[in-house]
C-alpha positions in Angstrom: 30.7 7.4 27.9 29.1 10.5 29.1 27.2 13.0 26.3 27.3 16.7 26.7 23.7 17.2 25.0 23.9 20.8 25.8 27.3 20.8 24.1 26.0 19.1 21.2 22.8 21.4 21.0 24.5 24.6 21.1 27.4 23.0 18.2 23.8 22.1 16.4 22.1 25.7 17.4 19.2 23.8 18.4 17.2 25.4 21.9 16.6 22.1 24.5 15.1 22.5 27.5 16.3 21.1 30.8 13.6 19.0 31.6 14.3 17.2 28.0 18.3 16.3 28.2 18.3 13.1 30.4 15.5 12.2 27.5 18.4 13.6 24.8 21.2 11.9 26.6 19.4 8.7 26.7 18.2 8.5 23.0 21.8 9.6 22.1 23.3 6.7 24.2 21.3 4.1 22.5 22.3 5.7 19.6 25.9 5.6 20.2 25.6 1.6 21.3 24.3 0.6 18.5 26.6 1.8 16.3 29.3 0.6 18.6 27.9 -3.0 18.0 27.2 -2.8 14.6 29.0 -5.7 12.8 32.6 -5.6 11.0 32.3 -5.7 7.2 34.5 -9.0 5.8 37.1 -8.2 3.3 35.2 -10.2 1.1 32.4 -8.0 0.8 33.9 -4.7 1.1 33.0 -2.9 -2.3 36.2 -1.8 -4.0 38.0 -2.8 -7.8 39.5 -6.6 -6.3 36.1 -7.7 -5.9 34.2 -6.8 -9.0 31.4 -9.0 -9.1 29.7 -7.3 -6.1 29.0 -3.9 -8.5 27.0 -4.0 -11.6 28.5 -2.5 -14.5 27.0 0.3 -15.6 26.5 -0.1 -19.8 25.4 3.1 -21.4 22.8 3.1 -24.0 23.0 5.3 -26.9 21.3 6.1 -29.8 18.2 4.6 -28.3 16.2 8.1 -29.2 16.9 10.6 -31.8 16.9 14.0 -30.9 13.9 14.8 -32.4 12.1 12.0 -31.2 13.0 13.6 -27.2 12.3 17.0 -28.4 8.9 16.1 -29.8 8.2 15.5 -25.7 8.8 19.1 -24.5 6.3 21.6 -24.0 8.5 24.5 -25.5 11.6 23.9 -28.0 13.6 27.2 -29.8 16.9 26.3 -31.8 16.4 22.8 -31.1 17.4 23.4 -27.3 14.3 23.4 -24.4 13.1 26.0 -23.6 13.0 27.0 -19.3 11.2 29.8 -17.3 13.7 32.2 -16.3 14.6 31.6 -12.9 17.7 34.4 -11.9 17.2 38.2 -12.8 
């Protein structure tokens, strides 16, 4: 397979020099091989609903902390909502 690192560095807007592309072309061909040789994921691992017991469900928690209880944290607190620097004129 042949690279076009200049192609690929102009698509990128990125400035190589010529003495650096046959060091760009080979980093980019290892690269490229090993993710040619990288394995084949089974069916049975593939994360998706028919296997289930690969993904933890998620369980929310509420009610763990009033709202008080969190406000009491904050450094600044007006209405019962936080109050933020302003950040946009």
């Amino acid at each position: 397979m042949n690279i076009d690192i200049k192609h690929i560095a102009k698509l990128a807007r990125l400035k190589i020099e010529d003495d650096q592309l046959e060091k760009f072309e080979s980093e980019m061909q290892n690269i490229v091989n090993m993710v040619e040789n990288l394995p084949d994921i089974d069916d049975e691992l593939a994360l998706d609903e028919k296997n289930p017991m690969i993904l933890r469900k998620d369980k929310a928690v509420t009610d763990k902390y009033t709202r008080q209880e969190l406000m009491a944290n904050a450094p600044q607190v007006k209405a019962g909502c936080l109050v933020v620097p302003k950040t946009v004129e």
